[in-house]
C-alpha positions in Angstrom: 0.0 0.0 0.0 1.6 3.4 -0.7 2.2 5.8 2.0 -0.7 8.3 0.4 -3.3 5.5 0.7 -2.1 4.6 4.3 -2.6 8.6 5.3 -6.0 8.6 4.1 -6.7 5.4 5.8 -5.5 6.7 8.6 -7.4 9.9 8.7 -11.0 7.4 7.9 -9.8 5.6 10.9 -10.4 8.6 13.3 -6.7 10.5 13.2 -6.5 14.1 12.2 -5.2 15.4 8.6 -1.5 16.4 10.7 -1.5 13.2 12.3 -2.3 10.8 9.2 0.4 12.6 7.4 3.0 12.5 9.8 2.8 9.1 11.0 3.3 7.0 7.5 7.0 8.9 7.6 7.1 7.9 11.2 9.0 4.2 10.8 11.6 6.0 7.8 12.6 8.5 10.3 13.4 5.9 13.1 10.2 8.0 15.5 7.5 5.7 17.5 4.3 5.6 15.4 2.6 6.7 18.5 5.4 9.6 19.6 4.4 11.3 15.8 0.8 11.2 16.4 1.4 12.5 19.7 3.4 15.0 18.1 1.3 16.0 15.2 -1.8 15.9 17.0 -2.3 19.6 18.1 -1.7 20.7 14.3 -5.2 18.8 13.4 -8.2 21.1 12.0 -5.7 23.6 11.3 -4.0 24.2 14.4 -6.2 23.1 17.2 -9.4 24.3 15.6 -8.3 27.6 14.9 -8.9 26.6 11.5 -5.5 28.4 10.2 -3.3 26.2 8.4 -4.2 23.1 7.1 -3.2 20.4 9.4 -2.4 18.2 6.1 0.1 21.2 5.1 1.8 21.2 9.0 1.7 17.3 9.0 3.7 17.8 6.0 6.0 20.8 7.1 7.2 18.6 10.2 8.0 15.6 7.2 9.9 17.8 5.7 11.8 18.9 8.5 12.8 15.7 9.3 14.5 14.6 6.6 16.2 17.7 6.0 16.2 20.0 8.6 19.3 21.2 10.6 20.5 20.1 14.1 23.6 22.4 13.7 22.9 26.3 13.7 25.6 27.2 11.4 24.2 24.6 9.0 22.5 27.3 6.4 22.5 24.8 3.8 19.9 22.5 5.5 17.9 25.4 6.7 18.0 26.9 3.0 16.8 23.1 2.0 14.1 22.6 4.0 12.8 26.2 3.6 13.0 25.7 -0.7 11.5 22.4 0.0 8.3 23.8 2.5 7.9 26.6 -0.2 7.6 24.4 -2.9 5.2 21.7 -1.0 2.9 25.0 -0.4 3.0 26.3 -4.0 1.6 23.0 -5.5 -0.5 22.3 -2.3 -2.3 25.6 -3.2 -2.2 25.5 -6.7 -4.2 22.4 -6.2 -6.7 23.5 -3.9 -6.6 27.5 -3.9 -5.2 27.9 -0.1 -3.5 26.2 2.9 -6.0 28.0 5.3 -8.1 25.3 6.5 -11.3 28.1 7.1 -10.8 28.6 3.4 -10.6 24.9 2.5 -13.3 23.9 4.4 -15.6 27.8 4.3 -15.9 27.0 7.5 -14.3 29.1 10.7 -13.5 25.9 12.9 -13.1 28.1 16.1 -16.7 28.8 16.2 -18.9 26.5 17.2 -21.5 26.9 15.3 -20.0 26.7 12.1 -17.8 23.7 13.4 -21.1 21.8 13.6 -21.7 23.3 10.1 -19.1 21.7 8.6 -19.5 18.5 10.3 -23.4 18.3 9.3 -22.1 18.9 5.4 -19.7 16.0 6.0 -17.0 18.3 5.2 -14.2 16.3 7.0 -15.3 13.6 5.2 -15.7 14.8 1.8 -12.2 17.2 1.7 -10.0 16.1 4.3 -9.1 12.9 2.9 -8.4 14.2 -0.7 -6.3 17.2 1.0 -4.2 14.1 3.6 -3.8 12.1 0.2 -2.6 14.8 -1.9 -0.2 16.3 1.0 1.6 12.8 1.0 1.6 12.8 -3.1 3.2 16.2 -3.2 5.8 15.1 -0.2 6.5 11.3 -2.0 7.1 13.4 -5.2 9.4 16.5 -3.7 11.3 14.5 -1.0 
């Protein structure tokens, strides 16, 4: 099964966007499957329900990171890697879906109650969040 099929199963099962992304990297990057969804768990429904960023976009920024990002602070060349690479991931991300704002994915504002009940009546998280989980992992299998 590839690792895009695997994040969307993971999101059906119950996991958020952030967390199904993150953990099909987990066992390639030597981290606990349940230490990265630990980890990527606040990033879900864009931030903790603040509905900013797309938690399929973080989930993918911390990916990133891992693979390339610096444990030395002199080392500009990793830093400059990782930052080209997150730029990139968010140009196509966007150019496939018109934002990486998950109020403007979902024309929802997640932090309010009301129209968090809103989106979950229109089946919203299941309808786009899978599609934006799948395509975060087919933009990071493709760029990594």
């Amino acid at each position: 099964m590839m690792k895009a099929d695997k994040a969307e199963e993971c999101f059906r099962s119950g996991f958020s966007c952030s967390q199904s992304v993150l953990s099909v990297y987990s066992e390639e990057f030597g981290i606990d499957r349940e230490l990265a969804l630990r980890l990527s768990c606040g990033f879900g429904a864009g931030v903790g329900r603040t509905g900013n960023i797309c938690g399929a976009v973080s989930g993918a920024v911390l990916v990133i990171g891992l693979k390339y990002g610096r444990v030395n602070p002199s080392d500009y060349p990793s830093r400059d890697k990782t930052y080209a690479l997150v730029q990139q991931f968010i140009a196509e991300f966007r150019a496939r879906h018109g934002s990486i704002n998950c109020t403007e994915l979902l024309g929802h504002t997640l932090s309010n109650p009301e129209d968090y009940e809103q989106a979950r009546k229109e089946n919203l998280f299941t309808k786009l969040c899978p599609a934006l989980t799948r395509d975060s992992v087919e933009i990071l299998e493709r760029i990594l």
